[in-house]
N, C-alpha and C positions, 0 to 999 in steps of 0.2 A: 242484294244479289249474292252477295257474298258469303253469306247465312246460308243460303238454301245451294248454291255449292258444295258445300262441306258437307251441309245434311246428305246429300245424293251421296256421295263419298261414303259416309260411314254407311250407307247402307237407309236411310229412310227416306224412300221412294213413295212420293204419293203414286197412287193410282193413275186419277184422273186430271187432266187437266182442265184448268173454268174456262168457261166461254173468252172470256179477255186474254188467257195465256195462249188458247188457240189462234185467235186472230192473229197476236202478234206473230205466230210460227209462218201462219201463212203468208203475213204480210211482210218477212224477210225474205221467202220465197219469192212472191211476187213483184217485190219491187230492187230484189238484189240486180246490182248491172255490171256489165264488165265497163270501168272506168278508164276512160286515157285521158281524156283532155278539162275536166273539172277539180283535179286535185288545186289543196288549198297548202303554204309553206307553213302550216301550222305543225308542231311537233306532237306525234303521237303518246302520250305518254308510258311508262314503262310498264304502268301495272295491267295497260288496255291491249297492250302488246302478249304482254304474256294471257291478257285470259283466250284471246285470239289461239295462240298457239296452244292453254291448255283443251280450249275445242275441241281446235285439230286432233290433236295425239287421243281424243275422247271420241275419235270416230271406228266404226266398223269395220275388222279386216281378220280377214280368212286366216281360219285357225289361232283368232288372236294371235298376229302375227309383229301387228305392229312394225313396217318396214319401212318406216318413213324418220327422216330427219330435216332440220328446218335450219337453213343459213342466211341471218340478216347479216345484210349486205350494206355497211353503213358508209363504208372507204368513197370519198366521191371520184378519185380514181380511178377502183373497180369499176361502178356506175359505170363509168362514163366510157370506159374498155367493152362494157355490157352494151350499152348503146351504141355503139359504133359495130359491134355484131351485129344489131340489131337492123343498124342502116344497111350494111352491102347486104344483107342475105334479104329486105323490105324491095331492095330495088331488085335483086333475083328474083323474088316471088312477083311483081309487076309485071316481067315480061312474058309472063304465059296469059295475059288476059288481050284481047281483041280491042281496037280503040273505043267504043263505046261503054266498056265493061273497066280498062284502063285507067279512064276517067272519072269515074266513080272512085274507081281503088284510089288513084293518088289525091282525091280528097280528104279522105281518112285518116284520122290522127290514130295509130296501132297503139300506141305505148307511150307514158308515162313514168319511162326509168326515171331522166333525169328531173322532173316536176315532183312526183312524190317522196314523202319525208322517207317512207321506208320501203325497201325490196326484199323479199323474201323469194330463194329458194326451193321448194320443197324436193326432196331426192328420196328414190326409193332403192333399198339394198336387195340388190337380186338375188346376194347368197345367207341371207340374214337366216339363223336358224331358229330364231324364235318361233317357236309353234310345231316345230318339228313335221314341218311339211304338212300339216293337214289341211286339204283341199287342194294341193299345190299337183301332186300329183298326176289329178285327171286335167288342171288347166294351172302351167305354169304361170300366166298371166296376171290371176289373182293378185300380187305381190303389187301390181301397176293397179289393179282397179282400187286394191285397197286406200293406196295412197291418193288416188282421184276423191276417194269418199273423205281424207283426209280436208283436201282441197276444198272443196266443199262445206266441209264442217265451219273451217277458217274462216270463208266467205260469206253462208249470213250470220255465223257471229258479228262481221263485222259492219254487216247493214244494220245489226242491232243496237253497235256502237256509232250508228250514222259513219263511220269509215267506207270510203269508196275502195275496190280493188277492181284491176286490173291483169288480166293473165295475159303476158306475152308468149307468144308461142313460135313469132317469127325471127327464128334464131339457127345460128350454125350451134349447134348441141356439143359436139365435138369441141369446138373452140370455145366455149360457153364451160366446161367439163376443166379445158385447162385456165382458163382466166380464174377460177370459184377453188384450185385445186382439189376438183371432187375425187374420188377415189374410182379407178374404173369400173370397179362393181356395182358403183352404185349410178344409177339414173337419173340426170334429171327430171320430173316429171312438169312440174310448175315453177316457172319465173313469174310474179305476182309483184305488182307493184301495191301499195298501201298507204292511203290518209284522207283526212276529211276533204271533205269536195264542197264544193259550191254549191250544188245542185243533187238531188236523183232524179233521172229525166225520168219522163213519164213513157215513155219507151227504148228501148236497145239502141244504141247509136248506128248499128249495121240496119237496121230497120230501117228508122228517122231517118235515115241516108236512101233507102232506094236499092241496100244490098238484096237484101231477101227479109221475107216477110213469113211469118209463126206460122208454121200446117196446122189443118183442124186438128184436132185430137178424135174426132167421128173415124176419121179416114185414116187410123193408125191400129183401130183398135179390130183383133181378132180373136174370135172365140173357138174354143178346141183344137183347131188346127188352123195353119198357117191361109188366108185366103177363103175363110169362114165367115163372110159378116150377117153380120143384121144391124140395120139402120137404126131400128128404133128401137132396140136393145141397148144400142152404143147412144144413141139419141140421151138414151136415161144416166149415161157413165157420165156427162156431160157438163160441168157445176154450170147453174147459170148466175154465179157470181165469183170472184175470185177470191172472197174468204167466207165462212161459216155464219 
């Protein structure tokens, strides 16, 4: 793996990929999960760690802008300062659901701070001038979506490394910004938790629970203008399998 890294680096890009490399693309897609409660105390190693992160920083962002930085979070301290964020603002988020919907939510394991080996931050710099604004312009927001595509990058990297993560998102941000000592410019975007897991379930844990369940993909898709379908158009967008 390590070979064919460096080759892309210097510049020798094959073309195409073989039927075996695709599958695998797809099959990090398709079977990546957000993880909370399957992480394993095994230690992630340092070199799996970093290709993780060099993914990341190998993702797509406006104006090559690159506005993302990554803080593992190793202090079990911190952790567990992040966790207890984690709880008052879990049990705020509770009480805007109806008791039937309630009881669903408080069965839900959200997060995996304190179980997996490692957390990662991701933060996005809002006044980063790399790229010298291109695209920033017409949609100042770019700077956030790039770092999402960051987030992503990280994440099936890491289904690739059979690594589970986790993205917490139910957090006071604010207090989350001073525990990390992030700097105010910068964003946090993802709190991600990370390590090998026991399992990949065979579907989404909000799923397999009863939260909500995948839309078609028929009923998403519009042609030339918003509110345009055709059935059996989108019928054919359709895979009738979920790798090649």
């Amino acid at each position: 793996m390590q070979v064919s890294v460096e080759q892309t680096k210097l510049g020798s890009v094959q073309r195409d990929f073989s039927e075996e490399e695709k599958r695998g693309v797809y099959r990090a897609i398709y079977e990546r999960r957000d993880v909370r409660a399957q992480f394993l105390p095994d230690p992630v190693p340092p070199e799996v760690l970093g290709r993780l992160l060099d993914a990341a920083h190998h993702a797509p962002s406006v104006g090559f802008m690159q506005p993302w930085d990554f803080l593992v979070i190793e202090d079990p301290g911190v952790r567990r300062k992040v966790y207890e964020n984690f709880e008052r603002a879990n049990r705020r988020a509770a009480e805007i659901y109806d008791t039937g919907r309630r009881a669903v939510y408080d069965r839900l394991k959200l997060a995996g701070i304190l179980e997996a080996p490692v957390n990662l931050c991701i933060t996005c710099d809002r006044e980063r001038s790399t790229g010298y604004g291109l695209g920033r312009q017409t949609d100042p927001a770019t700077d956030l979506y790039s770092t999402v595509c960051a987030v992503q990058n990280l994440w099936l990297a890491a289904r690739a490394e059979s690594l589970g993560v986790g993205w917490v998102s139910i957090l006071d941000f604010e207090e989350l910004k001073a525990t990390l000592g992030i700097p105010e410019t910068h964003t946090p975007v993802a709190y991600l938790c990370v390590g090998y897991v026991s399992e990949f379930r065979s579907q989404p844990d909000l799923e397999a629970n009863g939260w909500e369940q995948r839309g078609s993909l028929e009923t998403l898709i519009h042609f030339n203008r918003w509110g345009e379908r055709n059935a059996h158009r989108a019928a054919t967008l359709v895979p009738a399998s979920v790798a090649p």
